[in-house]
NUTOR-894500 format. One record per residue (C-alpha): x, y, z. Coordinates in steps of 0.5 Angstrom, whole numbers, plus 2048, in hexadecimal, padded with zeros to 3 digits. Layout:
REM NUTOR-894500
XYZ;...
//
This chain:
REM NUTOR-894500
8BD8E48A1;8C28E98A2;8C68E689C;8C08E7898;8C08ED899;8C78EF898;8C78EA891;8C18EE88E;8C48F5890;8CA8F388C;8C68F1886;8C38F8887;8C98FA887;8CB8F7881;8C68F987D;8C690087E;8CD90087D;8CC8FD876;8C6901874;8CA907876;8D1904872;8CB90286C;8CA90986C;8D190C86C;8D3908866;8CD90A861;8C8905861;8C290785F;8BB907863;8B990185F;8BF8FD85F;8C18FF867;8B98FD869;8BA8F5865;8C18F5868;8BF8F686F;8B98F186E;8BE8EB86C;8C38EE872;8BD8EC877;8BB8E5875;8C38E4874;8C48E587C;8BE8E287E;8C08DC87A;8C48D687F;8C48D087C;8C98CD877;8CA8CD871;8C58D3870;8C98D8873;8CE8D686E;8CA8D6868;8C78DD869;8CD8E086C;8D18DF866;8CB8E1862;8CB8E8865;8D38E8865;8D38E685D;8CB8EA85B;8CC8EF860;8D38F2860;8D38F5866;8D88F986A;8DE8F686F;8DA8F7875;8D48F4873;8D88EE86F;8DB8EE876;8D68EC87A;8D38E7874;8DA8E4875;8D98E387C;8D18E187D;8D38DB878;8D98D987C;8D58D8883;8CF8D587F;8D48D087D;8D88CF883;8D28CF887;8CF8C8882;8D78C6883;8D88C787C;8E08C987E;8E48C8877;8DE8CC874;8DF8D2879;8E78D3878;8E68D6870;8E18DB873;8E58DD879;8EC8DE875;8E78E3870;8E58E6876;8ED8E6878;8EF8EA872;8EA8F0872;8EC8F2878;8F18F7878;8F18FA87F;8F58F6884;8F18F6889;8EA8F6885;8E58F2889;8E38ED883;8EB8EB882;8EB8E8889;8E58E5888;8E88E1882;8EF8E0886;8EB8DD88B;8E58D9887;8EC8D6883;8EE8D488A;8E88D188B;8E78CD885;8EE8CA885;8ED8C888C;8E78C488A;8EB8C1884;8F08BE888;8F48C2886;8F78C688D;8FE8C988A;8FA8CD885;8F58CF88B;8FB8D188F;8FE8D6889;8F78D9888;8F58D9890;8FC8DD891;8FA8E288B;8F48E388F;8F78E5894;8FB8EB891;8F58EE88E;8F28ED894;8F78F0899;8F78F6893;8EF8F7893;8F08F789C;8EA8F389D;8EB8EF8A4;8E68E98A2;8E98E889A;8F08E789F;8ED8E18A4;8E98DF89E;8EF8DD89A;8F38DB8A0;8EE8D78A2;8ED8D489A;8F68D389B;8F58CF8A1;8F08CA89F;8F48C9899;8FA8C889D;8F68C38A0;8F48BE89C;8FC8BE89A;8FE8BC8A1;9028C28A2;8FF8C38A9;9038C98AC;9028CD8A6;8FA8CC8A6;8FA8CE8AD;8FE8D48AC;8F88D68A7;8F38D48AB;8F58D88B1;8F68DE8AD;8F08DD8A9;8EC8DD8B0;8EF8E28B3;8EC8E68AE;8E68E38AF;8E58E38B6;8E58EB8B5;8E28EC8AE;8DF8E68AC;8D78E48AE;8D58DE8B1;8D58D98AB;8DC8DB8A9;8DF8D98B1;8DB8D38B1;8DE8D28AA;8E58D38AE;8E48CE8B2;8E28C98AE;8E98CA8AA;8ED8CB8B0;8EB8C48B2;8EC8C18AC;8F58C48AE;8F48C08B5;8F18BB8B2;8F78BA8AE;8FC8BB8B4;8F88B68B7;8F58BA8BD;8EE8B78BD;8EC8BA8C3;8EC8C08C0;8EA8BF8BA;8E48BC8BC;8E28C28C1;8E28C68BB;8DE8C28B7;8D98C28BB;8D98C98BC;8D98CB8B5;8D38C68B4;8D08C98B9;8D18D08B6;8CE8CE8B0;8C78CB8B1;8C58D28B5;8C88D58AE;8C48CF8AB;8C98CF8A7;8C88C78A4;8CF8C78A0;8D38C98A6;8D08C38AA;8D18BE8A6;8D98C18A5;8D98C08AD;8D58B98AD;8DB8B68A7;8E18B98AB;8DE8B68B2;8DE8AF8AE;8E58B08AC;8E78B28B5;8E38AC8B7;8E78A78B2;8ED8AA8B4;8EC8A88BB;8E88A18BA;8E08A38BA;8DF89F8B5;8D789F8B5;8D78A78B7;8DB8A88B1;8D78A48AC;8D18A88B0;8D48AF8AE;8D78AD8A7;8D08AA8A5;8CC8B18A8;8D18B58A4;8CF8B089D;8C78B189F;8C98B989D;8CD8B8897;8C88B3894;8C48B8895;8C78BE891;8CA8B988C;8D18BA88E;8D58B488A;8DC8B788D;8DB8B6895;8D68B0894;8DC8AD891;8E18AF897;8DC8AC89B;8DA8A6898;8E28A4899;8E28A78A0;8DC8A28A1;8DF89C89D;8E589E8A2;8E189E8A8;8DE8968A6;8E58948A5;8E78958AB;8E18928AE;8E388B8AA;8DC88C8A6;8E088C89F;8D988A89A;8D789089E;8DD89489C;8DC891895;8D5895893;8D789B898;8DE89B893;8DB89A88D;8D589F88D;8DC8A588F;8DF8A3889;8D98A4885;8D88AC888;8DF8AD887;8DF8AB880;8D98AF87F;8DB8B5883;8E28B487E;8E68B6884;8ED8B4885;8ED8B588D;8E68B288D;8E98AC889;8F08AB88E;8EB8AB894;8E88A5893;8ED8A288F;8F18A0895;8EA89D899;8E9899892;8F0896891;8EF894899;8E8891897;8EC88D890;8F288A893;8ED886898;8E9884893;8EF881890;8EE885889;8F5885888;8F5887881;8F088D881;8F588F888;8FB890885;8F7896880;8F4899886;8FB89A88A;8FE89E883;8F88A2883;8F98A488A;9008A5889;8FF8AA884;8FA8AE886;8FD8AF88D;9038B1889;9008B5885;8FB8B988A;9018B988E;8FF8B5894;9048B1898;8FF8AE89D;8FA8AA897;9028A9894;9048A589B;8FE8A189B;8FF8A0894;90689C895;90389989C;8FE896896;904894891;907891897;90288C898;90188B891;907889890;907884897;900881893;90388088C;90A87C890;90F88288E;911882895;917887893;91388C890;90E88C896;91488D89A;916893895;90F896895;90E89689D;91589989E;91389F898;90C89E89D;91089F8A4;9158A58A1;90F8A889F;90C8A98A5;9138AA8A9;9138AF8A4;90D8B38A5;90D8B38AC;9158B68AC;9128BC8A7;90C8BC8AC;9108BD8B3;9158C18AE;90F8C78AC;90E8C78B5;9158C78B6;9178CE8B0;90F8D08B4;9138CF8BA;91A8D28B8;9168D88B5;9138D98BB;9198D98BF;91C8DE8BB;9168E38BB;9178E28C3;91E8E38C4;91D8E98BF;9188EC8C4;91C8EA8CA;9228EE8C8;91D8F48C6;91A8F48CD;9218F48D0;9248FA8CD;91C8FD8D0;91E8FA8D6;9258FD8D6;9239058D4;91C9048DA;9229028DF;9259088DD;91F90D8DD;91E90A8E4;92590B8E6;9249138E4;91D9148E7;91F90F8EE;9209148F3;91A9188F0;9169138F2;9199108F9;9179188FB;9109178F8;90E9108FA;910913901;90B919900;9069138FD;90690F902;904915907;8FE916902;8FC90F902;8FC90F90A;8F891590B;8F4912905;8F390C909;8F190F90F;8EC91390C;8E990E908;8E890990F;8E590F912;8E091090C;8DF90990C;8DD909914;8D890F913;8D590A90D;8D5904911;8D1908917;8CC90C913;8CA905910;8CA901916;8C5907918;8C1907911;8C08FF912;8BE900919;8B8906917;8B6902911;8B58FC915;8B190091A;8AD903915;8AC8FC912;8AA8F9918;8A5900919;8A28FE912;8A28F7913;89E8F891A;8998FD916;8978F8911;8968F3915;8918F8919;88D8FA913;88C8F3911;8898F1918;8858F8917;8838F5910;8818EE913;87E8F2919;87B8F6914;8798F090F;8768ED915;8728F3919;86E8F4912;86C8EC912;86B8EC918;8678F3919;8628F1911;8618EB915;85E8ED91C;85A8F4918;8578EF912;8548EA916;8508EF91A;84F8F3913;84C8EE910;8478EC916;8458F4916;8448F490E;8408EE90E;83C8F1915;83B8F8911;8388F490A;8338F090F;8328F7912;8318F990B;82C8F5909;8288F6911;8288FD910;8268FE908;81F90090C;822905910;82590B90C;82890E913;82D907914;82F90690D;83390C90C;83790A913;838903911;83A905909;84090990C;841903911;8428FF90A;845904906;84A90690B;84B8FF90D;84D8FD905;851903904;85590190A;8568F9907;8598FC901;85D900905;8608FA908;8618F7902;8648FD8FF;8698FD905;86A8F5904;86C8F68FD;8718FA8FE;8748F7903;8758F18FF;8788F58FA;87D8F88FF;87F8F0901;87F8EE8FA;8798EA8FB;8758ED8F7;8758E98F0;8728E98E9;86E8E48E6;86D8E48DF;8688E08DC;8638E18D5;85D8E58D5;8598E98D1;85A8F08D1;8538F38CF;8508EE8D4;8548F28D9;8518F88D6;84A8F68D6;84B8F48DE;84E8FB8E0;8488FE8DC;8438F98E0;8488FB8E6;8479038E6;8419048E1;83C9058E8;8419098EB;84190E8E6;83990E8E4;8399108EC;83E9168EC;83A9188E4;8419188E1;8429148D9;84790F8DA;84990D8D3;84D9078D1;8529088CA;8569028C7;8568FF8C0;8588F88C3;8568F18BE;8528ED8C3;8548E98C5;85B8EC8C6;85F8E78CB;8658EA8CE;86A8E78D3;86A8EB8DA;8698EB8E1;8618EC8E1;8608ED8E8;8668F38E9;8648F68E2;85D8F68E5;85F8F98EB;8628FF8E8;85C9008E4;8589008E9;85C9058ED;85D90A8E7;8569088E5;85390A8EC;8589118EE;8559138E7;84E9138E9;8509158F1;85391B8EF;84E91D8E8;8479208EB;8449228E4;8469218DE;84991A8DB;84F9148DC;8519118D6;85590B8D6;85990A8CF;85E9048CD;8629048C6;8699018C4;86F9028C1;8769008C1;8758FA8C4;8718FD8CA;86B8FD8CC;8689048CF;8639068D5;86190D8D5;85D90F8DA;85A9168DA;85491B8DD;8529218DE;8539218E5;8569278EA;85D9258E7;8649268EB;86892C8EC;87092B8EA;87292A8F1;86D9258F1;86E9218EC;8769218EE;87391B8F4;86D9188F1;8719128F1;8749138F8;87290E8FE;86D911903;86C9188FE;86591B8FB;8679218F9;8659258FF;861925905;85B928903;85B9238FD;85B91D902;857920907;852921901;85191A8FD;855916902;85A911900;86090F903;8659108FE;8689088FD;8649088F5;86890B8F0;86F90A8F5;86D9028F4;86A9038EE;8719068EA;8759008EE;8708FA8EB;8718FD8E5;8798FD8E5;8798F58E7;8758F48E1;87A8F88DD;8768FE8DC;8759058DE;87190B8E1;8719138DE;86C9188E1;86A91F8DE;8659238E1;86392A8E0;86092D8E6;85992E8E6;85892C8DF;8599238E0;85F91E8E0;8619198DC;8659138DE;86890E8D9;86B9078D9;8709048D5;8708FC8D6;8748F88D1;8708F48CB;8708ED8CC;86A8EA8C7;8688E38CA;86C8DE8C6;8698D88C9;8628DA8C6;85F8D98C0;85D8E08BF;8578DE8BA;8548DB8BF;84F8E08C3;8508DD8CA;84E8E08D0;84F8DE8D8;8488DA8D8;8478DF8DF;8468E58DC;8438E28D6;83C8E48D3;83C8E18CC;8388DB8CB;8398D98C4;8388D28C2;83D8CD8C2;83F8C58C0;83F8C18C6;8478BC8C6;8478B58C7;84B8B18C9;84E8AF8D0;8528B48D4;8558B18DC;8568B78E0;85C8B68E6;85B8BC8EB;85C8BB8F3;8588C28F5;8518BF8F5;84D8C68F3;8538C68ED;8518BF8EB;84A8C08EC;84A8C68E7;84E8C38E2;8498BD8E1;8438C28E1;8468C58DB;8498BF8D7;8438BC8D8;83F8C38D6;8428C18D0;83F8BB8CF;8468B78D0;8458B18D5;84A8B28DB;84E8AE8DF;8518B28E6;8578B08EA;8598B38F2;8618B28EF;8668B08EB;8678A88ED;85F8A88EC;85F8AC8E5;8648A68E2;8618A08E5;85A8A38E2;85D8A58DB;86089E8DA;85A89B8DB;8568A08D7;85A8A28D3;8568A98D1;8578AE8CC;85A8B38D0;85E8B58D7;85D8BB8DB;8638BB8E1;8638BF8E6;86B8C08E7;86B8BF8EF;8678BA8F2;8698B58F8;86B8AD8F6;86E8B08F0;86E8B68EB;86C8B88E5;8738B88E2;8748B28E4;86E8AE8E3;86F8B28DB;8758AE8DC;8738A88DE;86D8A78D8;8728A98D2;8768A38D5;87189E8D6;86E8A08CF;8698A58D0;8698A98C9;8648AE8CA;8648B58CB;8668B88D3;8658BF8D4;8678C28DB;8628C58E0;8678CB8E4;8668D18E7;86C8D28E6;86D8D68DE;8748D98DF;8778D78D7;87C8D48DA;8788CF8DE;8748CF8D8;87A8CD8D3;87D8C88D8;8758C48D9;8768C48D0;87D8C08D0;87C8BB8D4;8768B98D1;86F8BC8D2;86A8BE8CC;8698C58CF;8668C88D5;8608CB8D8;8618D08DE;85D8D18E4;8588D58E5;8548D18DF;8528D48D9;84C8D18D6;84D8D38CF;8548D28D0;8538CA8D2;84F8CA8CC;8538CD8C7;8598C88CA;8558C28CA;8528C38C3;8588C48C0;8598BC8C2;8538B98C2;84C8B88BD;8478BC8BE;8408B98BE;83A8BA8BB;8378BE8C1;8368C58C1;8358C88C7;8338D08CA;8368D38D0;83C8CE8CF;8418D28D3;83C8D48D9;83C8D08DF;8398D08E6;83F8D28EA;83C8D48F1;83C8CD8F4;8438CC8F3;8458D38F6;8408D18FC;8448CB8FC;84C8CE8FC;84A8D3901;8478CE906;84D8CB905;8518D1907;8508D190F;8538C990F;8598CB909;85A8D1910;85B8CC915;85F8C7910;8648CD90F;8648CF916;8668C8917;86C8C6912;86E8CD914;86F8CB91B;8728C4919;8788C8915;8758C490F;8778C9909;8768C4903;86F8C2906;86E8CA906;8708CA8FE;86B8C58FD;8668C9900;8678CF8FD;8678CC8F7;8618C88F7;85D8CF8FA;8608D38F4;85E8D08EF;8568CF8F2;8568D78F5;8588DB8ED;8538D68EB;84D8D98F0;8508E08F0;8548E08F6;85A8E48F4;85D8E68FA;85D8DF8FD;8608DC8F6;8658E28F6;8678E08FD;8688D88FC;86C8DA8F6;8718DE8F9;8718D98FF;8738D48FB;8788D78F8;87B8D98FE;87B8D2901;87F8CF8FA;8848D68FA;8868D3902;8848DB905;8828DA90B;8828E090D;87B8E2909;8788DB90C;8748DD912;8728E390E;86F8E0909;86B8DB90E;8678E1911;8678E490B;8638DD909;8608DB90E;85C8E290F;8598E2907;8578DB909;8548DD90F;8508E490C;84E8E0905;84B8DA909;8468DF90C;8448E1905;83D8DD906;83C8E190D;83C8E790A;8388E6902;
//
C-alpha cells in the first residue's frame, strides 16, 4: 500500500512538473491540454510493445522538452525491462544517459544501473561490472546511502555468479551494513538472500542454510512471492550440496511452480537443469532426460546465454550415458565457449571433466588423459586463487592491525607519561578518596539499617491491619448470614400467624356484614394486616437484593394488557377517594415487549399507589411514550407534592419525607427505595420532580426491547385476562403433551382439546417416546425436566429413532439463552409456562391443519378446578419439602421447585413461582449459604396459599 502511494505521489509529481516546463516553454493552452492527455495515458500504459509505440509517438508528434523526453525514455526502459525485453531496453537507457548533463543527476544513475542490470541478465557479467561501478560513482556524488548498498548489492551478485566469492562477500557485506541502518525490511531479507548465495560458494552450508530460511521467512510476512521463490531455488541449491537430494528437488520444483506462473523462461531453464541434475544423481536418467530437454527449451526461448550454459552441462551429463556420442561432442564445444565467454571457470571445469570422459568413450584414451589433466589443473586452479583472495583478505587485515597496534602504543606511551606527571598528585587524592568512601560507607550502612527497621516495622503493621480487616470481613459476613437468616426465619414465624389472622378477619367479615359497629373493627384488622404482609414482603425484597439474591426474569408479554390490569387494579381506589386517574399511551395492540413482568408491575404499582396516597383531590395520570430505544413511565398527580430537602431522600430507605407525612398517610418508606433498586436491575432508572403543594412527578426510564419472538400481527393476549370472544377455526391433528406436573398436564390437555385437537398425555419423558413411536401423532409438546428421562433427551431420542415431526419445548425457563440453546439442539420451538391460551394456538396453528369447525369462546376455559386441585395439593408438596430438605437431597428440591413453577405462575401464585426460581438456581449455582433461606421462605408460601380455600 505504501508503494502505491509513493508511486502515484511521484507520477503526480511528474505531472505537475511538466505542465509547469509545458508552460515555461510557450506551448499554447490547446497544445499544452492535448500533451497532458496523451502524458497521462503514456504513464498509465504498462504493457510492452504499447509503451514503445506511443512513447515514441509523443517523442516524435510531440517534440517535448529534455525533462519530460526524460522521463519517456525511462518509463519505456522499465516497462521493457519488466517484460524481459532487456536488448530493447539498452537503446532507451543510452538516449536517456546522454541527456543527462549533471553528474549527479537522478536519471544518469537510473540508466548507469538499469545497464548494469540489462547486461547481467544477458550474460554478460564484464559489462555489468563496468556499468554497476559507474553507478556507484554517481551514486557516492548524489550521497544517497541506499543507491550505495543497492549497487554494492548488484556487485556482489555479479561477482558470484563468476565464482569470485571473496569479492561477493566483500559486497555483500558493505551492501548490508548499509541496509541494516538505511534499508526496510525487503532490502535486509534480500541480504540475506545474496549473503547466502557467497557461503554457499565457500561451502558454508550450515550457514547459508539459516539464512535462507530466515530470508524465506521475512518474505512471506512481506508477501513478497518473487523473494520465496528466490529463497526456495537457493535451498535447493545447499541441499544438493550437501546430498538432500529429495529436499532439493522439493525446493527446486516450489521454485519452478512461481516462475511458471510469471512465465520467466530464464529461471525455468536454470532450474529445469537443476532438476535434471538432481535426477542425475539419483540414477533416473529417462527422468533427467524430460527434465534436460524442457531447460533447453526455456533457455533457447528466454535467448539467454547464462540460462543455456546452465542446462547445457546436466544435458551433456544425460547425452554421454544415453551413448549419443555424435550430438555430445557439439554439446561440449558449445559448453566450453559459452564458459569462456561469460567468463566462468567453474562451467569451463565441468566442461573439460565432460571432454575427458568423451574421449574415454570414443577410445582416444591420450586425450581423455590430456582433458582430465586441464580438468584437475582447473580445479587446482580455482582453489589456489580461492585460498590466495582469504589470504591477501588476511594479509590486509594483518597489516591494518599491525598499524593500529603501533598507534595504540605511541597513546599507550604519551598515557605513561601524563601519569607519571600526575602520580604523586593521585597517590594524595586516593589517600583523601578513600576516607570519603569509609565515611560513606559507614553512612550508607547506617542508612540502610534505619531502612531495614522502618520496614520490618511497616510489615509488621500491615500485617496487623491485615489481620484487623481480614477479622472484620469475616464479621460482617456472620452479620449478613446472621442477617439473612433472621429475616427467613422472623417472615416465617409472623406470616404463618398472619395468614390464619386474615383469613379469621375475611370470615369476621362476612359474620359481621349485619353488624356495622364490628365491621369497622375487623376492617382495620384486615387493612392492617395487609398493610403488614406487604411490609414484610418489601423487606424480604430488599434483603434478597443486598444478598444478590434477588433475580430478574424476562419474559414476553403484552404491554397494554399490563395497562389494562393496573387500571382494573387502581380504578375502585381512586372512584372511592373522588380523584380522575387517567391513563395516556399511543401504544399498537398488541405491543409485545421482552421484561420482567412481575418486577415491572410491581414498581407501577408502588408509584401508582403513592400517587393516589398522597393526592387528595384532584387527578393521577399515568403517561407511557418511547424514544430512542427506550421506553418511559410517567407518573404525575396533583397531590401534596415534596419540598426540595424532601425530594433529596425520597429514594432513601426508611424515608418519607418527614414525620408528619408518615404519621398522616402511614407507610414504611421501603417502596420507592426498592422500587429505584428494581428498576436498576432491569437497566432502568427513577428521576422524581415535585413542586410543594402543587403535585409530584416520577418517570421511569426502562430500555426498549420489542418482543422478537412474537409475530406482532397477531393480537395475543394472556387467555387469563382475556375478555374477547371472537370466532375462531378449530385445529386438527394429534398433539402428545409430555408434563410430570399433573395440574400442568391436566391444563395443557383441557386447551389442546379445547381446540378441537385429539391429545395423547404422558407423566415423563421415557413414557412420551414409547407412546409417540407407537402413535406417531402430529406434534409434541415436552416438558424439559421430567423423571425417567428429560425433555431433551426424549427430543434426542425420537429424531434418532426417525421421529421427523415438529417438537416444541415447554419451560418456564424463558432466558434467551436457555432459549437459544433448546433451538440448536434440535427443537421446533418452545412454549413457556404459565400456558398462554392464544399463544399455543398460534403456535400449533402455524404447524397443523385447521378444520372446518368453528367455534366461540375458543380461549376461555374453566380453570378453578385445576386451581382447586394445585392448592390441595400444596399441603403434601410442604411435607415432601420439608422431607428432602431434611435427607440433604438437593437435586430432588430442584425437581420439586421446578415442577411447582411451572403450575404456580400458571394459577397466579407469584410469590411461590418467584421463590422456587431462585431456589433452583441457588442449588445448580452450589450457594449453599441461601439454601435454608430459601426453604422457610417456601415452605411458609406453600403453608399460607394451601389456606386459600379456608378463607374464600
Amino acid at each position: 500500500m505504501n508503494g502505491t502511494i509513493k508511486k502515484r505521489t511521484i507520477a503526480l509529481k511528474i505531472k505537475v512538473t511538466l505542465m509547469l516546463l509545458l508552460l515555461n516553454f510557450g506551448l499554447s493552452a490547446g497544445e499544452s491540454a492535448l500533451l497532458s492527455t496523451k502524458l497521462d495515458a503514456f504513464f498509465a500504459q504498462s504493457e510492452w510493445p504499447q509503451t514503445q509505440h506511443d512513447g515514441e509517438s509523443i517523442l516524435l508528434e510531440q517534440a517535448p522538452n529534455v525533462e519530460t523526453t526524460k522521463a519517456i525514455l525511462k518509463h519505456i526502459a522499465i516497462t521493457s525491462l519488466k517484460a524481459g525485453e532487456f536488448t530493447q531496453s539498452n537503446p532507451y537507457l543510452v538516449r536517456l544517459l546522454k541527456l543527462t548533463t549533471s553528474p549527479n543527476d537522478e536519471y544518469r544513475f537510473f540508466a548507469q544501473k538499469m545497464l548494469g542490470v540489462s547486461a547481467y541478465y544477458l550474460g554478460d557479467y564484464k559489462t555489468a561490472t563496468a556499468q554497476y561501478k559507474q553507478a556507484m560513482e554517481t551514486a557516492k556524488l548524489r550521497n544517497k546511502p541506499l543507491e550505495i548498498a543497492s549497487i554494492e548489492s548488484n556487485l556482489g551478485l555479479v561477482y558470484s555468479d563468476v565464482n569470485q566469492t571473496s569479492l561477493s562477500l566483500k559486497h555483500y557485506l558493505a551492501a548490508q551494513k548499509l541496509y541494516q541502518q538505511f534499508g526496510t525490511d525487503q532490502d535486509k531479507a534480500d541480504m540475506l538472500l545474496n549473503l547466502s548465495s557467497a557461503y554457499t560458494r565457500q561451502s558454508r552450508f550450515d550457514t547459508a542454510a539459516k539464512m535462507l530460511e530466515q530470508a524465506a521467512s521475512m518474505y512471506e510476512q512481506l508477501d513478497y512471492s518473487a523473494g520465496q521463490a528466490l529463497a526456495k531455488a537457493n535451498l535447493g541449491v545447499v541441499m544438493s550440496e550437501i546430498g538432500e537430494l529429495q529436499s532439493a528437488r522439493n525446493y527446486f520444483q516450489q521454485a519452478i511452480d512461481y516462475y511458471t506462473q510469471v512465465e520467466d523462461e530464464r529461471n525455468l531453464a536454470i532450474h529445469y537443469g537443476n532438476l535434471g541434475n538432481q535426477s542425475i544423481r539419483g540414477h533416473d536418467f529417462e527422468r533427467a532426460g524430460k527434465e534436460v530437454l524442457r531447460g533447453q527449451y526455456y533457455a533457447e526461448k528466454a535467448n539467454n546465454d547464462a540460462a543455456l550454459l546452465a542446462v547445457l552441462v546436466p544435458f551433456a551429463k544425460w547425452q554421454l550415458q544415453k551413448g549419443d556420442l555424435a550430438k555430445v561432442h557439439d554439446t561440449i564445444n558449445q559448453i566450453d565457449m559459452l564458459s569462456s565467454k561469460l567468463e566462468d571457470p567453474l562451467k569451463k571445469a565441468d566442461g573439460q571433466a565432460l571432454a575427458s570422459l568423451y574421449a574415454a568413450a570414443t577410445g582416444d584414451y591420450k586425450k581423455a588423459i590430456v582433458e582430465l589433466e586441464e580438468f584437475l589443473a582447473s580445479h587446482r586452479h580455482l582453489q589456489n586463487k580461492a585460498l590466495l583472495q582469504q589470504l591477501e583478505d588476511f594479509e590486509g587485515n594483518f597489516a591494518a592491525q599491525q598499524l593500529s597496534q603501533e598507534v595504540i602504543e605511541l597513546k599507550q606511551q604519551q598515557t605513561l607519561q601524563l601519569l607519571e606527571m600526575t602520580k604523586s598528585r593521585q597517590t594524595f587524592a586516593i589517600a583523601g578518596l578513600s576516607m570519603v568512601l569509609l565515611l560513606t560507607a559507614f553512612v550508607a550502612w547506617y542508612i540502610r539499617n534505619l531502612e531495614r527497621t522502618a520496614k520490618l516495622k511497616l510489615e509488621k503493621e500491615v500485617q496487623t491491619q491485615t489481620e484487623v480487616l481480614q477479622s472484620v470481613a469475616r464479621d460482617l459476613r456472620r452479620s449478613d448470614s446472621v442477617k439473612s437468616q433472621f429475616l427467613a426465619n422472623m417472615s416465617h414465624e409472623i406470616r404463618t400467624p398472619l395468614t390464619a389472622i386474615l383469613g379469621h378477619a375475611q370470615i369476621l367479615r362476612d359474620i359481621a356484614a349485619n353488624h356495622p359497629e364490628i365491621g369497622g373493627s375487623v376492617a382495620v384488622i384486615q387493612n392492617q394486616g395487609a398493610h403488614l404482609h406487604e411490609l414484610i414482603n418489601d423487606i424480604l425484597d430488599l434483603s434478597r437484593i443486598e444478598a444478590d439474591q434477588l433475580h430478574i426474569q424476562k419474559s414476553d408479554f403484552d404491554l397494554v394488557v399490563l395497562l389494562e390490569d393496573l387500571r382494573a387494579l387502581f380504578d375502585v381506589t381512586a372512584q372511592t377517594k373522588g380523584l380522575e386517574l387517567d391513563f395516556e399511551h399511543s401504544l399498537s395492540q398488541p405491543f409485545w415487549i421482552r421484561e420482567d413482568y412481575v418486577r415491572l408491575k410491581q414498581v407501577l404499582v408502588n408509584l401508582l399507589g403513592n400517587a393516589l396516597k398522597f393526592t387528595e383531590k384532584g387527578w393521577v395520570k399515568l403517561s407511557i411514550s418511547m424514544s430512542d430505544s427506550r421506553l418511559y413511565f410517567a407518573v404525575e398527580d396533583s397531590g401534596i407534592g415534596m419540598k426540595p430537602e424532601q425530594l433529596e431522600v425520597i429514594f432513601d430507605s426508611f424515608k418519607q419525607g418527614d414525620d408528619s407525612i408518615t404519621r398522616r398517610f402511614g407507610g414504611s418508606g421501603l417502596g420507592l427505595s426498592l422500587s429505584r433498586q428494581l428498576t436498576e436491575m432491569m437497566g432502568g432508572d427513577i428521576r422524581a420532580s415535585s413542586t410543594y403543594g402543587v403535585g409530584s412527578q416520577f418517570v421511569l426510564s426502562m430500555p426498549l426491547c420489542r418482543s422478537s419472538s412474537l409475530d406482532n400481527d397477531i393480537v395475543s393476549l394472556p387467555s387469563s385476562l382475556s375478555n374477547t370472544s371472537t370466532r375462531q377455526n378449530k385445529l386438527a391433528g394429534t398433539v402428545l403433551v409430555a408434563e410430570d406436573h399433573p395440574e400442568n398436564r391436566a391444563l395443557a390437555v383441557r386447551f389442546l382439546t379445547q381446540f378441537g385437537l385429539t391429545v395423547i398425555a404422558a407423566e415423563n419423558g421415557k413414557e412420551a417416546v414409547e407412546l409417540a413411536l407407537r402413535e406417531y401423532p402430529d406434534v409434541l409438546l415436552l416438558d424439559i425436566q421430567m423423571p425417567e428421562l428429560d425433555g431433551l433427551s426424549a427430543m434426542h431420542l425420537l429424531r434418532k429413532s426417525g421421529y421427523v415431526g415438529p417438537i416444541f419445548a415447554l419451560t418456564a425457563n424463558v432466558l434467551s439463552h436457555e432459549v437459544d440453546r433448546y433451538l440448536e439442539e434440535g427443537f421446533t420451538g418452545h412454549l413457556a409456562k404459565p400456558f398462554d391460551s392464544r399463544m399455543m394456538y398460534n403456535v400449533l396453528a402455524q404447524v397443523l391443519d385447521n378444520s372446518d369447525k368453528q367455534a366461540e369462546k375458543l380461549f376461555e376455559v374453566d380453570l378453578s378446578d385445576l386451581k382447586i386441585s394445585f392448592i390441595n395439593g400444596l399441603d403434601e408438596d410442604r411435607t415432601h419439602l420439608i422431607t428432602l430438605f431434611e435427607a440433604d437431597d438437593w437435586e430432588g428440591i430442584r425437581t420439586l421447585c421446578h415442577k411447582l413453577q411451572g403450575a404456580a405462575m400458571t394459577f397466579g401464585f407469584a410469590e411461590i413461582a418467584s421463590t422456587t426460581a431462585q431456589f433452583e438456581r441457588a442449588i445448580a449455582t452450589n450457594d449453599h449459604a441461601h439454601f435454608q433461606d430459601y426453604y422457610l421462605i417456601l415452605c411458609d408460601e406453600l403453608s399460607q396459599s394451601s389456606k386459600q380455600l379456608d378463607v374464600s
